[in-house]
N, C-alpha and C positions, 0 to 999 in steps of 0.2 A: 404887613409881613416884611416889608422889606427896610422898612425903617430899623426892626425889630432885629436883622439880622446884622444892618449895617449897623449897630447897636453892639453886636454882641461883638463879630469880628474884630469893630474898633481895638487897637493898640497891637491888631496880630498881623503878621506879615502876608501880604496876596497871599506865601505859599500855601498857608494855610487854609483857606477857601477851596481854592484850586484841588491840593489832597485831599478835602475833605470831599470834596465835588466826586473824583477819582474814585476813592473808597468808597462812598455810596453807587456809584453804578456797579463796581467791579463784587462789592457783598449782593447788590440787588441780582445780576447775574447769577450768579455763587449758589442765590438762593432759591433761584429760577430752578439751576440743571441739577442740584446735588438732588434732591427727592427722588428723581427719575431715573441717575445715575446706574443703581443696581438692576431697577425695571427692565430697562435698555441692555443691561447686559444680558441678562435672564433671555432675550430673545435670541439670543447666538444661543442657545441651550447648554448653560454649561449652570455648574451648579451654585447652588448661593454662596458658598464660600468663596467660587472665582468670579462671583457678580460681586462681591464685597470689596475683591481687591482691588478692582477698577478705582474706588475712592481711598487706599490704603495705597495705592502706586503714585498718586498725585503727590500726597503726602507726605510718601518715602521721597519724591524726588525733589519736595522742597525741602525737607533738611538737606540730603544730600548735596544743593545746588547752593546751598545757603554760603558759606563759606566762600565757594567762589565766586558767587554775585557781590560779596563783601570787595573785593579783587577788581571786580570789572565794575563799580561804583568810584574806587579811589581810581582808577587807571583812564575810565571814560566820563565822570560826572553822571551824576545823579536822573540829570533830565533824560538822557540817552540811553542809561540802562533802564528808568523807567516805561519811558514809551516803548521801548525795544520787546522789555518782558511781557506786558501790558499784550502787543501785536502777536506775540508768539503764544500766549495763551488764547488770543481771539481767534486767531487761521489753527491753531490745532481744535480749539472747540469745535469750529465751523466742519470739521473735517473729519471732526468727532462722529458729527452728526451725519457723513455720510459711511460713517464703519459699514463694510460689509462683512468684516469678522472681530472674531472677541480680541485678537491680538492685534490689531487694529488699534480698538478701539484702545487698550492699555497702554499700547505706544504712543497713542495721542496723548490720552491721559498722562500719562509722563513726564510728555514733552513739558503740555501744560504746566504740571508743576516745577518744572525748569524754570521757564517764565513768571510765573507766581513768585517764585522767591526771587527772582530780580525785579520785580514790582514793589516785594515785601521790603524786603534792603534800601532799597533805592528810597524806598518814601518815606520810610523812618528815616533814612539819615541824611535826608533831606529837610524834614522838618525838625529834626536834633539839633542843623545848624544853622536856620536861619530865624530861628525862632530863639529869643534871648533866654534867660536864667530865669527871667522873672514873671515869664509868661508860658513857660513851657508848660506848666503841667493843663492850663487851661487849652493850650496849643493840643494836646496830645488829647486830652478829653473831645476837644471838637471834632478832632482827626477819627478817633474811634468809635464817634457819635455818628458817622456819616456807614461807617462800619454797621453799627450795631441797626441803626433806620434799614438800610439796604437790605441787610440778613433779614429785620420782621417782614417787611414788604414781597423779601422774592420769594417765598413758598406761598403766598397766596397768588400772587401773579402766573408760577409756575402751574398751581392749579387749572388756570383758563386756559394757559397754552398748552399742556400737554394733549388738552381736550381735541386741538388740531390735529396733533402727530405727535408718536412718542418722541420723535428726532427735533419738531419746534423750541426746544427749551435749549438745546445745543447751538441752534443757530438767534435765537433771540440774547443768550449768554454768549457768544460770538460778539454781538451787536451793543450790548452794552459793555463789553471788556474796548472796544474799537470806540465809541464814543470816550470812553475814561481817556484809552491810548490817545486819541485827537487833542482831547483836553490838557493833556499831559504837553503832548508838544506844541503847541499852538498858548497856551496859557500861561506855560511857564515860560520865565525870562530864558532866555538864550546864554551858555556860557557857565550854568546849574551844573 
């Protein structure tokens, strides 16, 4: 396997390991809590349509964020808004999970998506530019490959954990956005 991969990587730059590594925890997570997301809300008693929003307010707040995560990539580098976003989607998850009300839990949520889109920014346009012309598009497939593995794996994962606690899947999605975050800093070169 590892031949296989050193195989594949060959001609692509560390960053792209590294993002791919990233976006595979940070979809495996993703794919942990999102299932459980309206569940969880449903126990603050409110109705499905404001247990929906919870996953519609993440969402709003990464377009919304989008733009100025565009701002604080060029103004801070790439590695620094990464890992930053990365941490602020892990401690709002983690904290997600101890919501004791549904407005709580949406402001986390929120937050979340604040950070998600400096995750999102950050790591495309990070591997937009260190990865050449003539490798990019395999660059971007691998990138999205680590995407796409994470997402099938975390709804089955999320199945066993939720079996602990409806709140386990906020704090193991916590735990794997925090592993990516470490990897981010720690992995990437310094000065990104």
């Amino acid at each position: 396997m590892g031949k296989l991969l050193d195989r594949y990587f060959k001609d692509l730059p560390r960053e792209v390991a590294v993002l791919t590594a990233v976006a595979f925890c940070v979809a495996l997570g993703f794919g942990i809590v999102a299932p459980i997301i309206p569940v969880f809300a449903q126990t603050f008693e409110v109705s499905a349509f404001a247990a929906s929003s919870v996953i519609s307010v993440f969402a709003l707040m990464r377009f919304i964020s989008a733009a100025p995560s565009g701002w604080l990539v060029n103004r801070f580098g790439e590695r620094s808004v990464l890992w930053i976003g990365l941490s602020i989607v892990a401690i709002s998850s983690a904290l997600a999970g101890f919501s004791q009300s549904f407005e709580q839990l949406i402001f986390l949520r929120g937050l979340g998506g604040t950070g998600s889109a400096m995750f999102t920014v950050s790591s495309m346009s990070l591997l937009l530019r260190t990865v050449d012309a003539a490798h990019r598009g395999r660059a971007a497939s691998t990138y999205q490959g680590g995407f796409l593995f994470g997402g099938l794996a975390g709804p089955a994962v999320g199945g066993l954990v939720v079996g602990m606690s409806i709140r386990a899947p906020f704090f193991v999605y916590a735990a794997t956005l925090s592993l990516a975050a470490l990897t981010a800093y720690f992995a990437l070169p310094k000065g990104l």
